[in-house]
C-alpha positions in Angstrom: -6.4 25.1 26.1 -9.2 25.8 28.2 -8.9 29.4 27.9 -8.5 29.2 24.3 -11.4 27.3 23.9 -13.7 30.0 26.5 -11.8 32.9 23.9 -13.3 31.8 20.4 -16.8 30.7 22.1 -17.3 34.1 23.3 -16.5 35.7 19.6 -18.6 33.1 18.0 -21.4 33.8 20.8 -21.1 37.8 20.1 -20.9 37.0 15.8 -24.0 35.5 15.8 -26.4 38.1 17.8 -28.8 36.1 19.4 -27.9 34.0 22.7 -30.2 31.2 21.7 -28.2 30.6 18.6 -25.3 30.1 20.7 -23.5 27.1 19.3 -22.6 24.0 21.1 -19.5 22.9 20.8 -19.3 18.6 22.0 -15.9 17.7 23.4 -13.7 19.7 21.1 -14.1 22.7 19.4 -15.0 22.8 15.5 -14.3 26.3 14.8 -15.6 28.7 11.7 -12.9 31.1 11.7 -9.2 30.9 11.8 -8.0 32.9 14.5 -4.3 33.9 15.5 -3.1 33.9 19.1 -0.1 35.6 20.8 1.9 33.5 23.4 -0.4 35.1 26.1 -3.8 33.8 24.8 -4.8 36.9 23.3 -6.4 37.4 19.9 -4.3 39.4 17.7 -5.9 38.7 14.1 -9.2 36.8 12.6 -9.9 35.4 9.6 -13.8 35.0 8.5 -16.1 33.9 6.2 -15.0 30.0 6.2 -18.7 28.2 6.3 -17.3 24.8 7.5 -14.6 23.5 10.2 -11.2 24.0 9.7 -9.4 21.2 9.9 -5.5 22.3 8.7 -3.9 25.8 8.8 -0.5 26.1 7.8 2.4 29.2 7.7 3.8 30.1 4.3 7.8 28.7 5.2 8.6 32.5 3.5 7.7 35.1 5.3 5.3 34.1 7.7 3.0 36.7 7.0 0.6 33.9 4.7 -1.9 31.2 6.0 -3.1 28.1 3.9 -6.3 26.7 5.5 -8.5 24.0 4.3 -11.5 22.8 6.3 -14.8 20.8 5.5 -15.9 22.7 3.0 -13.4 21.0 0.6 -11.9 24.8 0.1 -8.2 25.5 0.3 -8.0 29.3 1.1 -4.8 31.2 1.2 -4.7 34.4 3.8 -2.9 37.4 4.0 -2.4 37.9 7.7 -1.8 41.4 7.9 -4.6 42.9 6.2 -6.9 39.6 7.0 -8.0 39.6 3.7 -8.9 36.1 1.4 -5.9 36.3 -1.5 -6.9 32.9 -2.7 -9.9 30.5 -2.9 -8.6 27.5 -4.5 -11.4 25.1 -5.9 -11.1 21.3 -6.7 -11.6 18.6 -3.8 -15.0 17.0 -3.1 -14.5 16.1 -0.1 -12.9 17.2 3.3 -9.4 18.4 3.3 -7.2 17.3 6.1 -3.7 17.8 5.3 -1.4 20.5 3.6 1.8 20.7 3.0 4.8 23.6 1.7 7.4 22.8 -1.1 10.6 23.3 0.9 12.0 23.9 -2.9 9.3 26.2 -4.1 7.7 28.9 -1.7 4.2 29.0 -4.4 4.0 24.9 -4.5 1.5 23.1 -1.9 0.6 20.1 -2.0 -2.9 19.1 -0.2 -5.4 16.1 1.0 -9.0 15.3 0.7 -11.1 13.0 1.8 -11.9 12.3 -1.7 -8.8 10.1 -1.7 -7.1 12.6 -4.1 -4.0 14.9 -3.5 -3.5 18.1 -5.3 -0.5 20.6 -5.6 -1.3 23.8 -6.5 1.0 27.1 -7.5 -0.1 30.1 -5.8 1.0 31.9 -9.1 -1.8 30.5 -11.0 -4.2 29.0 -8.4 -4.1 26.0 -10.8 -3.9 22.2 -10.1 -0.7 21.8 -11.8 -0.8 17.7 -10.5 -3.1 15.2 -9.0 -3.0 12.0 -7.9 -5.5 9.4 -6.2 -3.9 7.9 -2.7 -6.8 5.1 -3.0 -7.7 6.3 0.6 -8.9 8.9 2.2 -6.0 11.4 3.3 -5.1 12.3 6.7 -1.2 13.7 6.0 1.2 14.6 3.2 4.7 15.6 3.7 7.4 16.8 1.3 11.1 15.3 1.6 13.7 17.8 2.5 14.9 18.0 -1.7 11.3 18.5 -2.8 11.2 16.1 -5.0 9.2 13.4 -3.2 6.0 13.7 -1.5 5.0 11.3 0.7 0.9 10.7 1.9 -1.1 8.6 4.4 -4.3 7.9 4.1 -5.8 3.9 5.9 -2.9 2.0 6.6 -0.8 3.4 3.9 1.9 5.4 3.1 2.6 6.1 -0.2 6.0 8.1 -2.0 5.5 9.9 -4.9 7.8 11.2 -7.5 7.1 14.9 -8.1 9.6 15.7 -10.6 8.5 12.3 -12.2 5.3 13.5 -12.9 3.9 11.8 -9.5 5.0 8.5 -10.0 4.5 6.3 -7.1 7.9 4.6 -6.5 7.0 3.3 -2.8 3.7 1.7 -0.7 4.6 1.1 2.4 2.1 -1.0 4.6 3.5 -1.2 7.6 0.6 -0.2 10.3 -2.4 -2.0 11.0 -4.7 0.8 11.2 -4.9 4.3 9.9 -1.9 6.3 9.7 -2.6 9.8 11.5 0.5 11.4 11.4 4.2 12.0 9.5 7.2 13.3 9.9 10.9 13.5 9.2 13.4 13.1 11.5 17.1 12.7 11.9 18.5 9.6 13.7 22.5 10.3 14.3 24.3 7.4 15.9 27.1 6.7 18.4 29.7 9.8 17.7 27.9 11.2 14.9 26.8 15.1 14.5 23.2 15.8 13.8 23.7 17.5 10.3 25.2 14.0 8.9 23.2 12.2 10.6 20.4 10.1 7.5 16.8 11.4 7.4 14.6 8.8 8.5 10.5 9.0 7.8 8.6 8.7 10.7 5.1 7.3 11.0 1.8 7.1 13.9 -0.9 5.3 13.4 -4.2 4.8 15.4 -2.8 0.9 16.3 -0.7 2.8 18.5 2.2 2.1 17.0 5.5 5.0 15.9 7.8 3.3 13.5 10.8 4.4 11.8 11.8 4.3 8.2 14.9 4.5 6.0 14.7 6.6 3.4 16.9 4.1 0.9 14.7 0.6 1.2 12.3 1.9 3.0 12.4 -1.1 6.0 11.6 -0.2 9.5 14.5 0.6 11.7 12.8 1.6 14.9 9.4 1.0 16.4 7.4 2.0 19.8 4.1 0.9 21.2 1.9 3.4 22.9 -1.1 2.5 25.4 -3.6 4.1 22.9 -4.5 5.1 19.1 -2.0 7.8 18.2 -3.7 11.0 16.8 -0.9 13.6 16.5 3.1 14.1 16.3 5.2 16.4 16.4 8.9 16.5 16.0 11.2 20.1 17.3 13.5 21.5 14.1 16.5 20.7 16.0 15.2 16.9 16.1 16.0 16.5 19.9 12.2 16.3 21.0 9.3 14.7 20.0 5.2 15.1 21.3 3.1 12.4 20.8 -1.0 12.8 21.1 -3.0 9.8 22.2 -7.2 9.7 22.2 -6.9 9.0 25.7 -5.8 12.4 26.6 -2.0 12.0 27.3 0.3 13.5 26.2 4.1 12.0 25.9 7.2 14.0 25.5 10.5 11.9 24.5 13.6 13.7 24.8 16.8 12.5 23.3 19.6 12.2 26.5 22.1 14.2 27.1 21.9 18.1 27.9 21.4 20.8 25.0 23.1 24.5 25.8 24.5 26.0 22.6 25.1 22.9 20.4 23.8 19.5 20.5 25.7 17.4 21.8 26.4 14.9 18.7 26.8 12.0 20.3 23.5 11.2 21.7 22.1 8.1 20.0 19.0 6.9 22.1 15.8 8.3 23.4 14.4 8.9 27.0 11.3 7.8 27.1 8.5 9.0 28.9 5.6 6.8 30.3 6.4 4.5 27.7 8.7 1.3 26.7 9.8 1.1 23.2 12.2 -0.4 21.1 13.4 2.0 19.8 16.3 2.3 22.8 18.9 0.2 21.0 20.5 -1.2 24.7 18.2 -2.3 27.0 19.7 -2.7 30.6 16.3 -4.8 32.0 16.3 -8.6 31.3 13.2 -9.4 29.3 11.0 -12.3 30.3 8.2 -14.3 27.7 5.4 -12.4 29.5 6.4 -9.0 27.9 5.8 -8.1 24.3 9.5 -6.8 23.8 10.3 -10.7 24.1 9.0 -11.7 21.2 10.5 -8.5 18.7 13.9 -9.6 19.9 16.5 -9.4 16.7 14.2 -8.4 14.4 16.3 -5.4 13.0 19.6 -7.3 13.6 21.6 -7.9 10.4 22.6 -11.5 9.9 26.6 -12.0 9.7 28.7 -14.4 7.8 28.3 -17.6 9.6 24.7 -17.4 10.1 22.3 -19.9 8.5 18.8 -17.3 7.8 15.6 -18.3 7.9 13.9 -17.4 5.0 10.0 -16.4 5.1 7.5 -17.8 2.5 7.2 -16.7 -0.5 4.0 -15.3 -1.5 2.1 -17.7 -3.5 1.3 -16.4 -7.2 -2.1 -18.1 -8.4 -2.3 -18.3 -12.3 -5.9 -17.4 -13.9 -7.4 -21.2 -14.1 -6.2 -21.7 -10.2 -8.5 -18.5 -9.6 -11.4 -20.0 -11.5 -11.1 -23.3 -10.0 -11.0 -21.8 -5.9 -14.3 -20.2 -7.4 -15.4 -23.3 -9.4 -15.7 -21.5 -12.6 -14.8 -25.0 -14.1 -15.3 -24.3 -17.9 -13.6 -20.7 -17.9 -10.7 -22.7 -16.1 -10.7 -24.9 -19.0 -10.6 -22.4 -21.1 -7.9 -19.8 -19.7 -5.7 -23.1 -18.8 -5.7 -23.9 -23.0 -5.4 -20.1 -23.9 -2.0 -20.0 -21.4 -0.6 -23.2 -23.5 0.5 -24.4 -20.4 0.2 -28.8 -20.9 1.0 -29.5 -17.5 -0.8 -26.7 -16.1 -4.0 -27.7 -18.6 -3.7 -31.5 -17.9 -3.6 -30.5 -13.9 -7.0 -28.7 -14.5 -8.7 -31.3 -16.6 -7.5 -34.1 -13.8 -9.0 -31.6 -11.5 -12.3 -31.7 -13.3 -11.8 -35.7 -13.2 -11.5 -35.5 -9.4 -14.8 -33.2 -9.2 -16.6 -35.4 -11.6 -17.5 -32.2 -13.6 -15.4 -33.1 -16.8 -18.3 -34.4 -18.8 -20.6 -31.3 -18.1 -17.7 -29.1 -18.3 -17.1 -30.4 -21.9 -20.8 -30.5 -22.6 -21.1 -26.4 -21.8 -17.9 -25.3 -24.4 -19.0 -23.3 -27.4 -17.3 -24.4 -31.4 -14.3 -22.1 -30.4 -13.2 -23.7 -27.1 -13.8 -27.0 -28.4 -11.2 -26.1 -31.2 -8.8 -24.8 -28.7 -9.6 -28.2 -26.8 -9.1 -30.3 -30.3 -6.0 -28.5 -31.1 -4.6 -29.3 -27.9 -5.7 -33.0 -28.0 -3.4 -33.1 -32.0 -0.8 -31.7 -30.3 0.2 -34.0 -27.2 -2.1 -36.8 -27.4 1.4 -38.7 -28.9 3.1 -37.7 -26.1 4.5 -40.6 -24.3 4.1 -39.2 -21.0 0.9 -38.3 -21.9 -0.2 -40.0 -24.3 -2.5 -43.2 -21.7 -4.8 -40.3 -20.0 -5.6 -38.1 -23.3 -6.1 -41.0 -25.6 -8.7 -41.8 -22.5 -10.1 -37.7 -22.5 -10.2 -38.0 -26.3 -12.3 -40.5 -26.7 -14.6 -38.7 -24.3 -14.2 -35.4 -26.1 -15.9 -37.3 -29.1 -18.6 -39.1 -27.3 -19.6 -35.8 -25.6 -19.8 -33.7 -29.0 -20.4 -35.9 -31.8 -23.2 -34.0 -32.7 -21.2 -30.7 -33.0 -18.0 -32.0 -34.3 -20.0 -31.6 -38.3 -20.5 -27.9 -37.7 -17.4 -26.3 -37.9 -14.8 -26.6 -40.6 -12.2 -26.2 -38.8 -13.4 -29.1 -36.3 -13.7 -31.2 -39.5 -10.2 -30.3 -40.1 -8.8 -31.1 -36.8 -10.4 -34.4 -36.5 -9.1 -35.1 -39.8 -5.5 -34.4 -38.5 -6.2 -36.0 -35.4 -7.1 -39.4 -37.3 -4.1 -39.1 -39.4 -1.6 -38.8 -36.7 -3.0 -41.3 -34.8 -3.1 -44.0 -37.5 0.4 -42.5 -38.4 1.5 -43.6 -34.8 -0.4 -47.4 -35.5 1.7 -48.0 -38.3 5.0 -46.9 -36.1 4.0 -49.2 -33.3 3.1 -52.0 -35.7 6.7 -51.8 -37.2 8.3 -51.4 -34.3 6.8 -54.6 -33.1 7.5 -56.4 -36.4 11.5 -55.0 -35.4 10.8 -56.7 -31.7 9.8 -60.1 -33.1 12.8 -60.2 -35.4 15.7 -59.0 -33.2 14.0 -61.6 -29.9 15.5 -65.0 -31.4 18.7 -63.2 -32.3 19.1 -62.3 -28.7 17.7 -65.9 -27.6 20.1 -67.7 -29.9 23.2 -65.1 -28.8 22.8 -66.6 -25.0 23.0 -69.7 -25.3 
């Protein structure tokens, strides 16, 4: 790398002329140009005139005659390697672009990333956005499914699945990692006995909390998982899905190698990694007895299925907080009131207004309500102030409700109206109690007389 490095300084040192201007290149080299290396370090083509660092170059899957580049200048430029000419400048991000992807399905679709938390697919026919869609992050991959009709992107600790045929409908967030997700691929994962080719593609992730998991590509759930001693920055997976490189920002580099010996064919039986420098779980026997002071202690059974005989634990359930629960944890107290009458929800309004009771904020909560809340409140007062279960603390809140707004009650009509239907219900109810104690004093000495 070294040499690679010395190779491009020394045609960036002879471009610009002038030995003073030589530029500086801090711990890793930014370059201007794309340049293309035979397997003995030596230049063979060079692509110009990119004014920022590049920061993805990527073969056409076709021919491999085609480079897609895309750097901080927010460009996406697509080369013709043979005559190292610019075919295509194509025009749209605002930010840095990171990541690019090939259709497998369609040779002229790409897909793209920005840090402008937008990904783009573009037809080389056209040189047209033919769809976009915000990640909500800034993007550092995208990858397209084997079919090539779902895209999948990473940008902060997110992974998102899109439909492409669906218009880019996103049908999956997945938010697995703690930190920002560097790196995707796909992988096959063939078990005990089982060739490669029917093996089940499984999506794999690396993120900078050092963590590789493993995905199904039906639910989406995490089958595998390793921790590495620092932030993962790259990953890199061989076609034949026997070998995977893994790029840490503390400089190492580890290799994991699936067991068993490949000459001709893979052998299709080999189900478990060899790992390198590194203890995972992603080996599904462990022959080392684990102890409380290692990590892998505590992610025991985890992926194990429950059977028929076993009682599960279930996790809690996330907790849904309506709208007047939201107002109340910010002591919004009247817009509480209000939402909690709007739902129509009694209990949930009688909860609230005890609530106020508890805070001792009722009376300047009812004091602060314009005409149309106090009608909601009035309406709901007709409605359930008869209610037996009810009926002891909103006979109580009424009388409050009146005391606090007298004044007010005059100016609206439909007030005037409710607290005329109010009053008739309630003297409605006096003449049902008074009969039903005029009942009680008759049927007493029946019942009196009957027992002796």
């Amino acid at each position: 790398m070294s040499t690679l490095q010395n190779l491009l300084q020394a045609r960036l040192t002879r471009a610009s002329g002038n030995p003073s201007r030589r530029r500086r290149f801090p711990g890793r080299l930014q370059a201007l140009l794309v340049s293309i290396f035979a397997l003995n370090l030596l230049t063979i083509s060079q692509l110009h005139r990119l004014p920022g660092p590049v920061r993805v170059v990527r073969y056409s899957p076709q021919d491999k005659l085609h480079l897609l580049s895309g750097g901080d200048d927010s460009m996406v430029k697509w080369w013709d390697i043979t005559t190292q000419e610019e075919l295509l400048n194509l025009e749209g991000h605002k930010d840095y672009v990171r990541c690019g992807a090939a259709s497998p399905s369609n040779v002229n679709l790409w897909a793209t990333g920005s840090y402008d938390h937008t990904v783009r697919l573009w037809d080389l026919r056209n040189s047209k956005t033919v769809l976009q869609f915000k990640h909500g992050k800034p993007l550092e991959d995208v990858l397209f499914f084997p079919s090539g009709g779902l895209l999948a992107t990473a940008g902060g600790n997110i992974v998102k699945v899109w439909d492409i045929l669906g218009g880019g409908r996103p049908i999956q967030t997945i938010e697995s990692h703690q930190k920002t997700v560097m790196s995707m691929c796909i992988s096959k994962v063939p078990k005990s006995g089982q060739a490669l080719g029917d093996a089940p593609s499984r999506l794999v992730t690396a993120s900078l909390d050092g963590y590789m998991k493993v995905f199904d590509l039906d639910h989406f759930k995490v089958t595998h998982s390793a921790r590495y001693p620092a932030p993962i920055l790259s990953m890199g997976i061989s076609s034949l899905c026997t070998t995977m490189a893994i790029g840490t920002s503390s400089g190492l580099l580890f290799i994991r190698q699936r067991k068993g010996q490949i000459e001709d064919k893979i052998h299709s039986d080999s189900s478990s990694l060899q790992v390198n420098q590194v203890n995972d779980s992603l080996s599904e026997k462990d022959s080392t007895v684990l102890t409380p002071s290692q990590y892998r202690y505590f992610l025991r059974g985890r992926s194990e299925k429950p059977s028929e005989g076993d009682y599960v634990v279930k996790g809690m359930e996330k907790v849904y907080f309506r709208e007047y629960d939201k107002d109340l944890r910010h002591f919004h107290h009247s817009k509480a009131l209000v939402s909690a009458l709007k739902a129509a929800d009694c209990k949930g309004t009688i909860a609230v207004i005890e609530e106020l009771v508890a805070r001792k904020r009722l009376i300047q909560t009812l004091s602060i309500l314009n005409l149309d809340e106090l009608e909601l409140l009035i309406n709901f007062l007709s409605r359930f102030v008869l209610v037996p279960k009810y009926s002891r603390f909103l006979i109580s809140l009424t009388d409050r409700v009146l005391d606090a707004r007298a004044v007010d009650l005059g100016k609206s009509e439909n007030i005037k109206k409710q607290i005329a239907d109010l009053k008739g219900l309630v003297v409605q109810e006096l003449r049902v109690q008074q009969s039903m104690q005029e009942l009680q004093g008759i049927i007493e000495p029946l019942i009196r007389a009957s027992a002796r």
